[in-house]
N, C-alpha and C positions, 0 to 999 in steps of 0.2 A: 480738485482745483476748479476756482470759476473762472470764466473770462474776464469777472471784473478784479481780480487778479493781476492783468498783464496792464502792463503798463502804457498810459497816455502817450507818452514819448521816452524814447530812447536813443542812447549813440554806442557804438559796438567800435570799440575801439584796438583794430589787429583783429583780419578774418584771414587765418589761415586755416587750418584744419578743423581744431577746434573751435576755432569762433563761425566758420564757416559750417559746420556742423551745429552748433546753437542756432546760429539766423535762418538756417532752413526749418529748424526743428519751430520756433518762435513762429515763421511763417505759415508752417501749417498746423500749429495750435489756434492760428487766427490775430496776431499782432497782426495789428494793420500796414500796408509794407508804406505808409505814406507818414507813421510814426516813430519808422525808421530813420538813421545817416549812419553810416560807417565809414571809416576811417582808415584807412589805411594804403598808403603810398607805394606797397608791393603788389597791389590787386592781381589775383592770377586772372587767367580768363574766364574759367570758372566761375569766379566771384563776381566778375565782369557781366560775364552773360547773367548770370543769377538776379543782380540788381536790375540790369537794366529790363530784364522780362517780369519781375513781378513789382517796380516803378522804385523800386530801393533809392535814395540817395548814397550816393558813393563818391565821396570826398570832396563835399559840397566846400565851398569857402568858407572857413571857421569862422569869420564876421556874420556868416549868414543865421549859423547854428544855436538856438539859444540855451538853455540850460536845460537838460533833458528829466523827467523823474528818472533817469535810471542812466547811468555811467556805466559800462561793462569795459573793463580793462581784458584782454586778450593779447596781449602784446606778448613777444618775448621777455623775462624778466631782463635781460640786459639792456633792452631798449627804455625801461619806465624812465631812466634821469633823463634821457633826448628828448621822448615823448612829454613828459609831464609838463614842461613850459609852454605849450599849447594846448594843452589839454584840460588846465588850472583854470580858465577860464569858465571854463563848462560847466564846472562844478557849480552849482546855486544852492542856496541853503536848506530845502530841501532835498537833493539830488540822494541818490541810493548809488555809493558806489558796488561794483560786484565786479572782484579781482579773481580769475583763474591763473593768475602767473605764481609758478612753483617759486617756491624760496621766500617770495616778497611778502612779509608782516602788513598788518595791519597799521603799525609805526611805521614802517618805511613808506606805504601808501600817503599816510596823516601827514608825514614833513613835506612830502613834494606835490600835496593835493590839498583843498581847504578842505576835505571831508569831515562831516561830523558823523556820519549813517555808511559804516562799509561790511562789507561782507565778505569773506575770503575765504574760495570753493577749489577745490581739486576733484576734476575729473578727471576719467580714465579714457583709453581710447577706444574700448567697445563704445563711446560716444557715438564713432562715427557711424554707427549702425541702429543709433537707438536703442540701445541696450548699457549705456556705460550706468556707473554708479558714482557720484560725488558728495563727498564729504565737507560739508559747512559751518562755520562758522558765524556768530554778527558779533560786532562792537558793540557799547552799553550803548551809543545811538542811536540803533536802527528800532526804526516802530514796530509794532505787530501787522500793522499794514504794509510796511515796507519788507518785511521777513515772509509776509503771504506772495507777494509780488516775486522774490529772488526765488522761493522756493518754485513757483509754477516758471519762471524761467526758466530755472535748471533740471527741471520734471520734463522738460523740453527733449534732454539728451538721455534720459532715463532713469533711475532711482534715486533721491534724493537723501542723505543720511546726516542730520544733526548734531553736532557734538558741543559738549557743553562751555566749551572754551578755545582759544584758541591757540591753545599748548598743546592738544589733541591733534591740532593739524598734521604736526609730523611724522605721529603714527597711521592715520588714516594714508598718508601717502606714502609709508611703508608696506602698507597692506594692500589697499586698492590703486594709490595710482600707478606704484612700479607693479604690480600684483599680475596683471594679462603678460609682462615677460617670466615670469614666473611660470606661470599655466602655459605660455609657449616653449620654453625649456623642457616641461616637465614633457610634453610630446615628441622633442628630439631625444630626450633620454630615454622615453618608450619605444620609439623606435629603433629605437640604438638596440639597447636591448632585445629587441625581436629580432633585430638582424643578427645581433649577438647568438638568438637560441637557434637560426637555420634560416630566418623567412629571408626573400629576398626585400632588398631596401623599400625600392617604392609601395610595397605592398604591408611591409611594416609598418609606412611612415601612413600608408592610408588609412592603416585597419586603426594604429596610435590619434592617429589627424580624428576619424569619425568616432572614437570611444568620447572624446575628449565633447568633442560637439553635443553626440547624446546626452550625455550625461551632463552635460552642462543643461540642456532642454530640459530635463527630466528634475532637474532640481526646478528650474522655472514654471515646471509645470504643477510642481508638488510645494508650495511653498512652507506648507504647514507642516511636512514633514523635515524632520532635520538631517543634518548630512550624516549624524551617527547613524540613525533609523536605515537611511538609503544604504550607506555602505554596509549594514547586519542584512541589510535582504537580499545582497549581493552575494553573502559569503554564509556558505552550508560546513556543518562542523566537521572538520576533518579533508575536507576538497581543496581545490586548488588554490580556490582565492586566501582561503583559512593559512596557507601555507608561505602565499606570496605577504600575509599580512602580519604572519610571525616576524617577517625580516623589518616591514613596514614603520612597525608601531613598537619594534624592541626600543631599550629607552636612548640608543645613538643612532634610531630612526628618520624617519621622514617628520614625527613631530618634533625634535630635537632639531636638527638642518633647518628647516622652517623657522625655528625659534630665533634662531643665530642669522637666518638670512632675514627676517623683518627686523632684527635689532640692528646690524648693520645698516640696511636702507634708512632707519629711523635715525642713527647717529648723524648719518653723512645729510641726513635731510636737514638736520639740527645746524649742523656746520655752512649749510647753505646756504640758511636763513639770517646768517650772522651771530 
């Protein structure tokens, strides 16, 4: 990613969480914070203190704002119809929209925005730590320059993954954006289980809480090794884990449940979208 990547001007439209976790990330990739304005008529104080200490515009008079290269929708998706009659204006004919709201199409963006150039990303919440991963989209409008630009914004909250349409979106937010409550269940069910074989609770839940951690590091740290590879060096033939992974990987296993629980999330995500 280069600096000359990030964009001349921008408006960030909805900083809660996640947009509030981008703007910091943007900031200390080096947007300039006087490139900035955000938007948004819930500001916590956080967001508050945030702008006001590194010169942010926060919710400057839309007469004032002109048309930014870059449009970042953050809003909740039930707000886009209230939001969008104020926001329409923003839009100028170059502008790059770049929507994070779950559900909302690229068509549902295009009727209540003049976009020609949008982008539609689903992050996860390890965001909030600089480690999420988001899956994106562009519309046939968006340039090469402008798909260099969303990408190093969104490189902002942590791994960026392309996909070649925006049919794909559904699955990627079957996989990755529900995907970290996934990997938190899987730790209440680990520890269940320990407590199940004798341990006492909190010590279960700690030893389940840190296996999950390591080993999440441990892939990050190995990237070129794959998750088959990690899990055969884990597991000695005939030993414990050989034993736990009989029950694992029979075929009404954990890859099966898996298969069933991303098909699920991907339907309801389908029904979402309209």
């Amino acid at each position: 990613m280069s600096q000359t990547d990030l964009p001349s001007s921008l408006v960030l439209v909805g900083a809660g969480k996640m947009g509030g976790a981008m703007l910091q990330g943007w900031l200390a990739l080096g947007l300039s914070p006087t490139a900035v304005s955000v938007l948004d008529p819930f500001a916590s104080q956080e967001l508050i203190d945030l702008c006001s200490g590194q010169g942010v515009a926060l919710n400057p008079p839309l007469a004032n704002v002109s048309a930014p290269q870059v449009l970042v929708l953050a809003v909740k998706p039930q707000m886009l119809d209230q939001a969008a009659p104020d926001i329409a204006r923003l839009v100028g004919a170059g502008t790059l929209v770049v929507s994070i709201m779950a559900g909302k199409t690229m068509g549902d963006i295009a009727a209540r925005l003049p976009a020609r150039a949008i982008v539609r990303a689903m992050p996860n919440t390890p965001a909030a730590v600089g480690r999420g991963v988001t899956g994106v989209a562009a519309s046939a409008g968006v340039t090469p320059a402008q798909r260099a630009t969303a990408d190093a914004l969104l490189r902002a909250i942590g791994r960026v993954e392309w996909v070649a349409d925006e049919g794909l979106i559904d699955a990627v937010t079957a996989v990755s954006g529900s995907g970290p409550a996934y990997v938190f269940h899987m730790v209440e069910a680990l520890a269940a289980a320990g407590e199940a074989a004798g341990l006492p609770a909190d010590i279960a839940m700690r030893l389940a809480r840190a296996t999950v951690e390591g080993s999440g590091e441990l892939m990050f740290r190995e990237p070129d090794t794959s998750a088959a590879q990690l899990r055969k060096n884990v597991t000695s033939p005939g030993g414990t884990t050989a034993a736990a992974l009989e029950v694992l990987m029979a075929p009404d296993g954990l890859g099966a449940l898996m298969e069933r629980a991303v098909g699920a999330a991907k339907r309801r995500a389908g029904e979402l979208s309209g």
